[in-house]
C-alpha positions in Angstrom: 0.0 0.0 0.0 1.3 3.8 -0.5 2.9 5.2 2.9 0.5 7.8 3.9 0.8 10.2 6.5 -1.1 10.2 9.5 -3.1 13.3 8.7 -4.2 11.8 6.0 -5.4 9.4 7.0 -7.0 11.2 10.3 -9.0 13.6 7.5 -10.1 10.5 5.8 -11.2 8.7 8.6 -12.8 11.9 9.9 -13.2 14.4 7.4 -13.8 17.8 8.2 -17.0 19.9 6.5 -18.5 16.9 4.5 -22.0 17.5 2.8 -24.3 19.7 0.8 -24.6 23.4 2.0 -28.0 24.6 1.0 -27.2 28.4 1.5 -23.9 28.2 -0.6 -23.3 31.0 -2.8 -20.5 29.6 -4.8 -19.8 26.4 -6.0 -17.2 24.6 -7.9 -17.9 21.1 -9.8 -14.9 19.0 -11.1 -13.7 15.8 -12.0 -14.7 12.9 -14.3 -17.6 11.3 -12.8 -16.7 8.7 -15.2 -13.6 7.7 -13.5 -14.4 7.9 -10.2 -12.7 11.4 -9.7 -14.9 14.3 -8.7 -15.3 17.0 -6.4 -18.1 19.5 -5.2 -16.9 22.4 -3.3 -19.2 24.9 -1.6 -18.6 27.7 -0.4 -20.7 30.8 1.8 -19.2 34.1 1.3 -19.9 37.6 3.1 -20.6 39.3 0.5 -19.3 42.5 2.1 -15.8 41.1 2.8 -15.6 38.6 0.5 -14.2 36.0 3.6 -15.3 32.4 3.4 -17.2 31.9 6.1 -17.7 28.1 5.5 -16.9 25.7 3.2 -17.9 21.9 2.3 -17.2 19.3 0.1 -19.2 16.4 -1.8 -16.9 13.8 -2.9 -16.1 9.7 -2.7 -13.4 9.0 -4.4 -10.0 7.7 -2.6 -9.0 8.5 0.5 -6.7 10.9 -0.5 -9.5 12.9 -2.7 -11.6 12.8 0.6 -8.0 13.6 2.6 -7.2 16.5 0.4 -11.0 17.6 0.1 -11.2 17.9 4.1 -8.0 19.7 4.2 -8.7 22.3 1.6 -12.2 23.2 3.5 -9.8 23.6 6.5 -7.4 26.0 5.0 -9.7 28.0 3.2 -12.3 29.0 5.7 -11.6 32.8 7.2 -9.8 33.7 4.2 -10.8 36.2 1.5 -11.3 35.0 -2.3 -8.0 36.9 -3.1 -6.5 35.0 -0.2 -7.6 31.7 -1.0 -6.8 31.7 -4.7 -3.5 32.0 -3.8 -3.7 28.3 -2.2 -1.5 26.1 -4.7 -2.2 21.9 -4.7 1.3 21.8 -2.9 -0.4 23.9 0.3 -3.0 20.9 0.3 0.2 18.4 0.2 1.7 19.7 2.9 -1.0 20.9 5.1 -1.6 16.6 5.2 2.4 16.4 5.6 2.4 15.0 2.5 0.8 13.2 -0.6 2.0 9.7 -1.8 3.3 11.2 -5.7 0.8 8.7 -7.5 -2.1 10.6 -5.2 -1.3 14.5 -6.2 -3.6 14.5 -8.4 -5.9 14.6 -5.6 -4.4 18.0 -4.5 -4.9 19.3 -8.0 -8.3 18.8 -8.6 -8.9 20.7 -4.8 -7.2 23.8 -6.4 -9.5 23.6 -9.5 -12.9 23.2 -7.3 -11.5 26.3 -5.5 -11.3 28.0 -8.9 -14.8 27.3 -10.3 -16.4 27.9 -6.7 -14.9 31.4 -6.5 -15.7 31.9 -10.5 -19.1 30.9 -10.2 -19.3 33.3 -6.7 -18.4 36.3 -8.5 -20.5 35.7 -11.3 -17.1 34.9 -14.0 -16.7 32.2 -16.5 -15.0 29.4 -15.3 -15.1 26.6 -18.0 -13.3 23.0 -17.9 -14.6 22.4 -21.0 -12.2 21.7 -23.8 -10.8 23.8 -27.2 -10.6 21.9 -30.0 -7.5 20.0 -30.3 -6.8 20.8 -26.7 -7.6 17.4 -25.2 -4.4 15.5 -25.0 -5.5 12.4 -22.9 -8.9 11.4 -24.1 -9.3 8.4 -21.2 -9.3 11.5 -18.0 -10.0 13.9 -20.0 -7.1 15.9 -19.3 -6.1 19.2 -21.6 -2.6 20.9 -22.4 -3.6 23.7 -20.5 -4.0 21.8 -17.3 -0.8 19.8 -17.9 1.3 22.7 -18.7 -0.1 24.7 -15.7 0.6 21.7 -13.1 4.4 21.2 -14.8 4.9 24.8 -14.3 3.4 25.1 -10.6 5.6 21.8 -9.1 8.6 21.6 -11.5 7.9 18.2 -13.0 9.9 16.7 -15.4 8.9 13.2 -16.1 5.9 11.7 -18.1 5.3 9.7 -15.0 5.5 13.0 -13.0 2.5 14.3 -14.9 0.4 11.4 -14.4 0.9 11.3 -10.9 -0.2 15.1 -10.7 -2.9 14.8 -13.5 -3.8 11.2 -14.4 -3.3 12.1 -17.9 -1.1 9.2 -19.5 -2.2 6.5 -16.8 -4.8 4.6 -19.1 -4.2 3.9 -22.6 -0.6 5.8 -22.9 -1.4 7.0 -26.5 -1.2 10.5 -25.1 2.5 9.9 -24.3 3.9 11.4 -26.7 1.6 14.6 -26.6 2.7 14.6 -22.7 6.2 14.7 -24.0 5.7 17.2 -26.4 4.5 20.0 -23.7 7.2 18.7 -21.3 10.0 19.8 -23.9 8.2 23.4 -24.3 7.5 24.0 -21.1 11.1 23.2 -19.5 12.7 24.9 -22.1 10.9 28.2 -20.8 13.1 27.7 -17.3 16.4 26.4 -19.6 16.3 22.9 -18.9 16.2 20.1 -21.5 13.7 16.9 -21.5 15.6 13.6 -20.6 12.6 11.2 -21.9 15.1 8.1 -20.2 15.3 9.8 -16.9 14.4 7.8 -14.4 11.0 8.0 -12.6 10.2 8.6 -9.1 10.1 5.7 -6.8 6.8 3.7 -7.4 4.9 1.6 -4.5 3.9 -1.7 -5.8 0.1 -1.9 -6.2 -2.2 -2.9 -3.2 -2.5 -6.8 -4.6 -0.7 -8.7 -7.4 -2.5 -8.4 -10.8 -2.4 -11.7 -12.4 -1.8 -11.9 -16.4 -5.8 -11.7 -17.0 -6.2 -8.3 -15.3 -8.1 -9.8 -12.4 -5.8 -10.2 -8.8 -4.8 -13.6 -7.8 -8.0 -13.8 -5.1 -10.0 -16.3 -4.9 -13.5 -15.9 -6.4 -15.0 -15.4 -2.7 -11.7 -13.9 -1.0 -12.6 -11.1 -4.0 -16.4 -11.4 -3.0 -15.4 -10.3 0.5 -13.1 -8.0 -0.4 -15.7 -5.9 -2.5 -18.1 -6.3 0.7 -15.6 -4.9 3.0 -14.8 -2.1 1.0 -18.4 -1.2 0.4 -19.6 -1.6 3.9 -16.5 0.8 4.7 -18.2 3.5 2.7 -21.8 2.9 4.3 -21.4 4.9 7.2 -20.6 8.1 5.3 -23.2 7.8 2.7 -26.0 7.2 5.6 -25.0 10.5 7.3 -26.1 12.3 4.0 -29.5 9.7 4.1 -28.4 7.2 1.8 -27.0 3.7 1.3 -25.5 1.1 -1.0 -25.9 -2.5 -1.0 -23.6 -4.9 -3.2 -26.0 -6.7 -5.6 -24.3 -9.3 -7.6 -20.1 -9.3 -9.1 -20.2 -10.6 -12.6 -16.1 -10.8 -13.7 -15.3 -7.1 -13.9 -18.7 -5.7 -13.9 -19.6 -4.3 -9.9 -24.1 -4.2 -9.6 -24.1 -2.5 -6.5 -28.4 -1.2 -5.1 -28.4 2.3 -4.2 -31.3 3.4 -1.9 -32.3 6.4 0.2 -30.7 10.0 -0.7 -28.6 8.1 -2.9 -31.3 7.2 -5.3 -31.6 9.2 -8.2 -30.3 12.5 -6.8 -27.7 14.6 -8.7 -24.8 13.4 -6.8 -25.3 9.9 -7.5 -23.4 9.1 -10.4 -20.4 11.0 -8.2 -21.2 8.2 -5.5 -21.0 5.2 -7.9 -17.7 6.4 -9.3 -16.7 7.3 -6.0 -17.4 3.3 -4.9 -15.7 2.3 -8.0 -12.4 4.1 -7.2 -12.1 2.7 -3.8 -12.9 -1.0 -5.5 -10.3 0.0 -8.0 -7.5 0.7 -5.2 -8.4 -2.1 -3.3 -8.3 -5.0 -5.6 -5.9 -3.4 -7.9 -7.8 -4.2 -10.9 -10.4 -2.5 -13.6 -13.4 -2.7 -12.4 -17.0 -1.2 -13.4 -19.3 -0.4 -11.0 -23.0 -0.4 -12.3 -26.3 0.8 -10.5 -28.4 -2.7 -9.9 -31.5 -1.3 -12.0 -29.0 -1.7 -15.7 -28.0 -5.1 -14.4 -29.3 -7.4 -17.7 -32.2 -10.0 -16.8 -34.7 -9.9 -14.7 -33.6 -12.5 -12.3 -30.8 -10.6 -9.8 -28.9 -13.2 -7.3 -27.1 -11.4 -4.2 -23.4 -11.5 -4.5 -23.8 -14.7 -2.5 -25.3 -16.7 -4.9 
C-alpha cells in the first residue's frame, strides 16, 4: 500500500466539512464522474468582505481525494477570495504532511474546485470544457492547458511525474507522446532540456498482485469479500447524508451495486457510484465497473452470495 501520513489518514477517517450546504453562494464542480474522480466544493461568502465563512465538500473517491477535500475546506475558511486563490495543490500536500506522488492528483483537482467555486461566486466564467484539439489524454479527459499549468506550478519533469499530478497518460498511454511534447516546451521556458530516459520517481507496488488476465490472484469469494468490506467501509458516510448502498451481484469485472435512500436518483449519484468504484479500484488493484443494480441485464438478480 502507499505510505501515507497520519493526517491523511485522520481527514479521511474523519473528514472535516462533509456534505451539501443549502445556503452556498459559490460552488465549484470538477472531476470525471466517469472515472471515479470528482469534487463539489461549496462555499458561503460575506458578501461585504468577501471572507469564506464556510466551506464543504461532496466527494467519494479515494482516501486521499476525501484527505485533500477535508484539508482544503480547513485551509480555506476565514480567508478572502484573493487569499484563498493563492492556495497552490502543494499547500494541500503539505497541510496533510504529504501526498504519496501517485495521489497528487488529488491535490490538484482541490485547487481547480477552488477555482470554479470562487468563479461561479463572483458571477465569471470558469469553463473546464475543452478547445478543440486541446484534449491531450482522451481516457481522463485531461487538456494541455492543465498539464502545462501543473508542470509549471511543481517543477515536473517526467511523463510519470505528470500522471501522478494529473492522471493524464495513466490509461491507454497513446497521449505519451503529446505529454512529452509539452514537457520539452515547457522546461525549455526555465532552460532545462527533456531527458525522456530519466528515471521515474520511486513507485509503490500496487495494493495486490494483478495476475496476467487483469483480475488479482483472489479467490472468487476472497474477491467477494473484499468488495463487501470495501463497500460496507463506505456505508457509514453515505447514511450520514441519508443514503445507502448495498452490493448486488459481481459478474467478472462488472460491480451491480443497489443504491437506496438520498442516494437514489439525486444529482450526486453518479459522483457516488464512481466514487465506490475508485475505492474497489485501489483495493483489488484491478479495472473494475461499478454499475447501478437497475442496468443489471435479466430480470432475475442473485445477491453477491449466490
Amino acid at each position: 500500500m502507499w505510505d501515507y501520513s497520519d493526517k491523511v489518514k485522520e481527514h479521511f477517517f474523519a473528514p472535516r466539512n462533509v456534505g451539501a450546504m443549502e445556503d452556498a453562494n459559490g460552488v465549484g464542480d470538477v472531476g470525471s464522474i466517469s472515472c471515479g474522480d470528482a469534487l463539489r466544493l461549496s462555499l458561503k461568502v460575506d458578501p461585504i468582505s468577501e471572507v469564506i465563512e464556510d466551506a464543504k465538500f461532496q466527494t467519494f473517491g479515494c482516501g486521499s481525494a476525501i484527505a485533500s477535500s477535508s484539508a482544503l475546506t480547513e485551509i480555506i475558511k476565514g480567508m478572502t477570495l484573493d487569499a484563498a486563490l493563492a492556495v497552490t495543490n502543494q499547500d494541500i500536500a503539505n497541510y496533510l504532511d504529504g501526498l504519496p506522488p501517485e495521489k497528487m492528483h488529488c491535490s490538484v483537482m482541490g485547487r481547480e474546485a477552488l477555482q470554479a467555486a470562487i468563479a461561479h461566486y463572483r458571477g465569471e466564467a470558469w469553463k473546464d470544457d475543452h478547445e478543440e484539439g486541446a484534449l491531450v489524454c482522451k481516457c481522463f479527459a485531461i487538456d494541455a492547458v492543465l498539464i502545462e499549468n501543473t508542470i509549471r506550478s511543481n517543477h515536473l519533469h517526467t511523463v510519470e511525474d505528470v500522471t501522478n499530478y494529473t492522471k493524464a497518460g495513466g490509461g491507454c498511454s497513446s497521449c505519451h507522446e503529446g505529454i512529452e511534447e509539452i514537457l520539452t516546451r515547457v522546461l525549455a521556458e526555465r532552460g532545462e532540456v527533456f531527458d525522456p530516459d530519466a528515471a521515474p520517481a520511486p513507485v509503490e507496488p500496487d495494493p495486490l498482485p494483478i495476475a496476467a488476465s487483469g483480475q488479482s490472484s483472489m479467490t472468487n469469494l476472497q474477491r467477494i469479500r473484499r468488495i463487501e468490506a470495501v463497500i460496507e467501509s463506505i456505508r457509514p458516510q453515505l447514511r450520514m447524508d441519508g443514503g445507502d448502498a448495498e452490493l448486488v451481484e459481481v459478474d467478472g469485472n462488472s460491480i451491480y451495486v443497489k443504491m437506496t435512500g438520498a442516494c437514489s436518483g439525486c444529482s450526486m449519484a453518479a459522483m457516488t457510484v464512481g466514487g465506490i468504484q475508485q475505492r474497489l479500484m485501489e483495493e483489488l488493484g484491478e479495472f473494475i465497473r461499478v454499475i447501478p443494480a437497475e442496468q443489471m441485464p435479466g430480470t432475475e438478480r442473485r445477491s453477491a452470495h449466490g
